[in-house]
C-alpha positions in Angstrom: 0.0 0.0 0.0 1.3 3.3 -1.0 0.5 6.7 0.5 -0.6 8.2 -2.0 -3.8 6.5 -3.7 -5.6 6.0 -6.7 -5.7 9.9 -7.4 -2.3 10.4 -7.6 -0.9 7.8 -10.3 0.4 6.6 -13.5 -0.9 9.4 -16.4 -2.3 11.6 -14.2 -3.0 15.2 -14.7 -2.3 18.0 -12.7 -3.3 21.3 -12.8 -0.4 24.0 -14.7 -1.3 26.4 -12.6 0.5 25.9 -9.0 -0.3 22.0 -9.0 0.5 20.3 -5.9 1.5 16.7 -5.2 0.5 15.0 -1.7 1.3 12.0 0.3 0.1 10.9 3.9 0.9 7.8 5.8 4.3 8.7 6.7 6.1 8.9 10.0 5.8 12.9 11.6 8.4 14.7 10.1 9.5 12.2 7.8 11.5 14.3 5.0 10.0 14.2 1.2 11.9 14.7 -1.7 10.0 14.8 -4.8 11.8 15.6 -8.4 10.3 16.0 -11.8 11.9 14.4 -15.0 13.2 15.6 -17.2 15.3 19.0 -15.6 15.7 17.4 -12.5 13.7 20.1 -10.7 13.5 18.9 -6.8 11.3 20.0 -3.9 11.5 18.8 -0.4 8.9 18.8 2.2 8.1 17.2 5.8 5.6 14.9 6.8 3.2 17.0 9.7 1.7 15.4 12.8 -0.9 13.4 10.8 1.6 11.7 8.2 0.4 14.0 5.4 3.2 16.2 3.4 2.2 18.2 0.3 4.5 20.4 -2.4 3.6 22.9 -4.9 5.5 22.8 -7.8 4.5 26.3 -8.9 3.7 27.2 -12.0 4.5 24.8 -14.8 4.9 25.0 -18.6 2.0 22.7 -19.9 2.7 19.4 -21.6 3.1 15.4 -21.4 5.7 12.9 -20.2 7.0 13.8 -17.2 7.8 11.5 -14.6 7.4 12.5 -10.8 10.1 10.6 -8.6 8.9 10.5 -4.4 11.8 9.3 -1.8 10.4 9.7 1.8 13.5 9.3 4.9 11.2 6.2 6.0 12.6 4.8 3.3 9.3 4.7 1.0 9.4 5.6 -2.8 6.8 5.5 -5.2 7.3 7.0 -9.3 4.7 8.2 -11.3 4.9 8.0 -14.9 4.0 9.6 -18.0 2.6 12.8 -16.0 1.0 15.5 -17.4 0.7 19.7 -16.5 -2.6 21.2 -18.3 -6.3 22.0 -16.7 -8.3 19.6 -14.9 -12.3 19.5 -14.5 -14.6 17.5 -12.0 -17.4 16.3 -13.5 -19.9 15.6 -10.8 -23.8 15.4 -10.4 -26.8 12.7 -11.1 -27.6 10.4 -14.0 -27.5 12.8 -17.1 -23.6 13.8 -15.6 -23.2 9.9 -15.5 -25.0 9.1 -18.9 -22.6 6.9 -20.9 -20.5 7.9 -23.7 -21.5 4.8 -26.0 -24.9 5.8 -25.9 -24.3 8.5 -28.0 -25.3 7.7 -31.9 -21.9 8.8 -33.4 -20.1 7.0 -30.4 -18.1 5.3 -32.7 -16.4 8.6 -34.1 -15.6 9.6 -30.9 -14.2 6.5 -29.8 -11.9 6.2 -33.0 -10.8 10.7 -32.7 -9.7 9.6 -28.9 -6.4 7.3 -30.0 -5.4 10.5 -32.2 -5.5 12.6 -28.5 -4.7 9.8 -26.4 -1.7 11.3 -24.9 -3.5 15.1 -24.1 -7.2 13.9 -23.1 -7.0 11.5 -19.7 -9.4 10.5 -17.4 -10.3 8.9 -14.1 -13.3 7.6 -12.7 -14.8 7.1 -9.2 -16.6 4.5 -8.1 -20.0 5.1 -6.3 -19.3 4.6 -2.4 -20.8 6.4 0.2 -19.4 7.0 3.8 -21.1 8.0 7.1 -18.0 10.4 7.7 -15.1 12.3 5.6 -12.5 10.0 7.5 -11.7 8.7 4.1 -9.1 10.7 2.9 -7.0 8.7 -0.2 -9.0 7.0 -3.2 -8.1 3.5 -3.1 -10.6 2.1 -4.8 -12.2 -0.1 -2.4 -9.8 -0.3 1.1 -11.8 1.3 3.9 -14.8 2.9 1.8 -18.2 1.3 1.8 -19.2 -0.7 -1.7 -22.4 0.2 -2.6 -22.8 -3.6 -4.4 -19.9 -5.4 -6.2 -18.7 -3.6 -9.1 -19.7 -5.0 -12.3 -20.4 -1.8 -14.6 -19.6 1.7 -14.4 -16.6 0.7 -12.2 -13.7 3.4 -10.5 -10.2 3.1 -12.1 -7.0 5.4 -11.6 -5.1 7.3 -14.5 -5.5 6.4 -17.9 -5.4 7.9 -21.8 -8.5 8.1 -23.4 -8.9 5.0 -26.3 -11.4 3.6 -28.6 -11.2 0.0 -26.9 -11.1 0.0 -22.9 -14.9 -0.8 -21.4 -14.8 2.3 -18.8 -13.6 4.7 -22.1 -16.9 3.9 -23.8 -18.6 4.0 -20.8 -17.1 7.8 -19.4 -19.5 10.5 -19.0 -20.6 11.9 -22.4 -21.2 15.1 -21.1 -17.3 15.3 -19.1 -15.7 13.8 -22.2 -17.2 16.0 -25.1 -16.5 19.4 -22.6 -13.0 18.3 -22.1 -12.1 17.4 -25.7 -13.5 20.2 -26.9 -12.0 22.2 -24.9 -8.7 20.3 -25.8 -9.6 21.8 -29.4 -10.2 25.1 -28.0 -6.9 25.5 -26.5 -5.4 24.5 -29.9 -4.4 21.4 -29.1 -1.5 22.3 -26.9 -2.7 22.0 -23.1 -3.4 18.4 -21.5 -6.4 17.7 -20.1 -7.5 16.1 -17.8 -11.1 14.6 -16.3 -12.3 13.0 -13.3 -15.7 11.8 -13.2 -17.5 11.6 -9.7 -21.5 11.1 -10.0 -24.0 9.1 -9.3 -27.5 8.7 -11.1 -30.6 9.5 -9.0 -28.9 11.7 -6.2 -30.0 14.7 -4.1 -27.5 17.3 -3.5 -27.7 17.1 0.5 -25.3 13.9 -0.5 -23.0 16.2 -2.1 -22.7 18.7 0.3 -20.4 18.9 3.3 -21.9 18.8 6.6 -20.8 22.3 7.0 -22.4 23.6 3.2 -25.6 21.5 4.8 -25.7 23.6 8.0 -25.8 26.9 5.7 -29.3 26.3 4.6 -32.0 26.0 7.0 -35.4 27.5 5.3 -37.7 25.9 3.0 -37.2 22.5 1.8 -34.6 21.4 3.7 -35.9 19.0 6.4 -34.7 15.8 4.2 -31.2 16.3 6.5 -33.5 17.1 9.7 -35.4 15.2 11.6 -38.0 12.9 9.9 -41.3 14.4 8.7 -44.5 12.1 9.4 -42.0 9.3 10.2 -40.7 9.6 6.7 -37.6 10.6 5.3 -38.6 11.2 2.1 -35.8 9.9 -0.7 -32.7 10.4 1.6 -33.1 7.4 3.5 -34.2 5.2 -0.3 -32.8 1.9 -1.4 -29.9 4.5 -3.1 -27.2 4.8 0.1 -25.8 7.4 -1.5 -28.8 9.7 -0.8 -27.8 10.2 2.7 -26.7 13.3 3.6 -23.4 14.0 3.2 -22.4 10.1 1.7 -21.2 10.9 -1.7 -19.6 13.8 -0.5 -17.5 11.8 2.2 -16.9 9.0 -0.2 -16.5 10.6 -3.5 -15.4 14.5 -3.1 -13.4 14.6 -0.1 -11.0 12.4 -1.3 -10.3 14.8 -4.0 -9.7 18.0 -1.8 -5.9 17.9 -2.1 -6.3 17.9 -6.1 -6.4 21.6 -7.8 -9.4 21.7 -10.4 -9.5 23.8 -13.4 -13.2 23.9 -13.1 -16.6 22.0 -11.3 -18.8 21.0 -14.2 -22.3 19.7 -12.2 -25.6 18.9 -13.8 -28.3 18.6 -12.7 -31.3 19.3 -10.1 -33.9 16.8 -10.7 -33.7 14.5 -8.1 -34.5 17.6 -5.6 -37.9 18.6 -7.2 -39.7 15.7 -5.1 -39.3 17.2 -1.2 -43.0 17.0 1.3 -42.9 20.9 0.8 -43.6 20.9 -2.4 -41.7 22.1 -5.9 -41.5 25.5 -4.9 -40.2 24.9 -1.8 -37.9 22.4 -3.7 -37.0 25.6 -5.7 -36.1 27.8 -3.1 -33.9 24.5 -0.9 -31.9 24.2 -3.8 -31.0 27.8 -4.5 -29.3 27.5 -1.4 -27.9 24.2 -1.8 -26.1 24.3 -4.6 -23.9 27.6 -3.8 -23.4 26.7 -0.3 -22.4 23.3 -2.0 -20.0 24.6 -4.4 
């Protein structure tokens, strides 16, 4: 086991602007020394009272196949390969965020353009898991987080380069992938990019939202996080354990915290339009929600 996790890997992206790369697990005050090939550029940092460590490596020319070397005085090392610096987006949100690539009619196209941009366009997926508290803190695809069911579709995976063949490339967001290539285009080809998609079909945004955005919004609407109404808890407490509040945020955002985003892309609303209030009330709960969220 590394200390690092699934989000820091093998063709990741990170952020041109001021990226930062982070570690925990490590003894307190543990020395890190991390260097970027080619150039040989090297940064040092210490573990802090909790194991973690993190260094930003400022501001970095954008581009592909760099190599990220970590030594750590405990005597752990880990190498990350074929890096690249360009913008990186969050796709988050409910089922039309989550709706497949291959379902689109000219699929095929797409899937045959991605080997030409293989090495600029990456992406990363994560799984659906929900947790009762943000104690998770690395992705890891599985150790300590809460498997909704056994993954047999739509599964999490680290790091890779888009392609025409893989199973979780044809099944990527449509609406992450199209935004980020055609952004690719609209930065003339020259900046990586990279996408993480974190969604999950038929959720509320109370599951996204920290306990602390929750506590922000207390008017209409919003008793789904409160105390029951009529002994019901309307659709937070349904068969989907990633409507309670706070789970996907615990399990699928907060993992993500140390990572610098470009952007949040989020869509949609729908599964809020159903509270015991009413729609307007509905209206008015998540006009609140979604900033506070954000």
């Amino acid at each position: 086991e590394d200390g690092q996790g699934g989000s820091c890997d093998d063709h990741m992206v990170l952020r041109r602007q001021n990226p930062r790369v982070w570690g925990l697990r490590e003894p307190e005050g543990a020395r890190i020394q991390l260097t970027i090939t080619p150039g040989g550029e090297t940064f040092e940092a210490r573990a802090d009272a909790e194991g973690r460590w993190a260094v930003r490596l400022g501001l970095r020319q954008a581009g592909t196949g760099f190599n990220i070397s970590v030594a750590s005085s405990s005597g752990r090392t880990r190498r990350l390969a074929d890096v690249a610096f360009g913008e990186v987006f969050l796709c988050s949100g409910q089922s039309n965020m989550e709706y497949d690539l291959d379902f689109l009619g000219d699929y095929q196209s797409l899937l045959d353009e991605a080997a030409l941009i293989s090495e600029n366009v990456r992406i990363m997926r994560v799984d659906h898991y929900s947790s009762p508290n943000h104690t998770v803190d690395t992705l890891t695809w599985g150790l300590n987080w809460n498997r909704t069911a056994p993954c047999e579709d739509r599964c999490g995976g680290p790091w890779r380069r888009v392609d025409g063949t893989s199973d979780m490339m044809k099944s990527f967001s449509a609406v992450c992938y199209l935004t980020g290539r055609n952004l690719f285009y609209a930065l003339n080809r020259t900046v990586p990019v990279g996408l993480v998609e974190s969604n999950w079909g038929g959720t509320r945004i109370e599951s996204w939202s920290s306990p602390e955005a929750l506590s922000e919004c207390t008017g209409a609407g919003t008793a789904a996080c409160g105390p029951p109404v009529d002994g019901n808890w309307e659709r937070m407490n349904s068969t989907n354990s990633g409507n309670e509040c706070s789970a996907a945020y615990n399990g699928m955002i907060h993992p993500l915290l140390p990572m610098r985003f470009t952007a949040l892309l989020w869509y949609q609303g729908e599964s809020n339009t159903d509270t015991w209030q009413g729609r307007w009330a509905s209206a008015e709960n998540y006009a609140c929600r979604f900033p506070a969220a954000v």
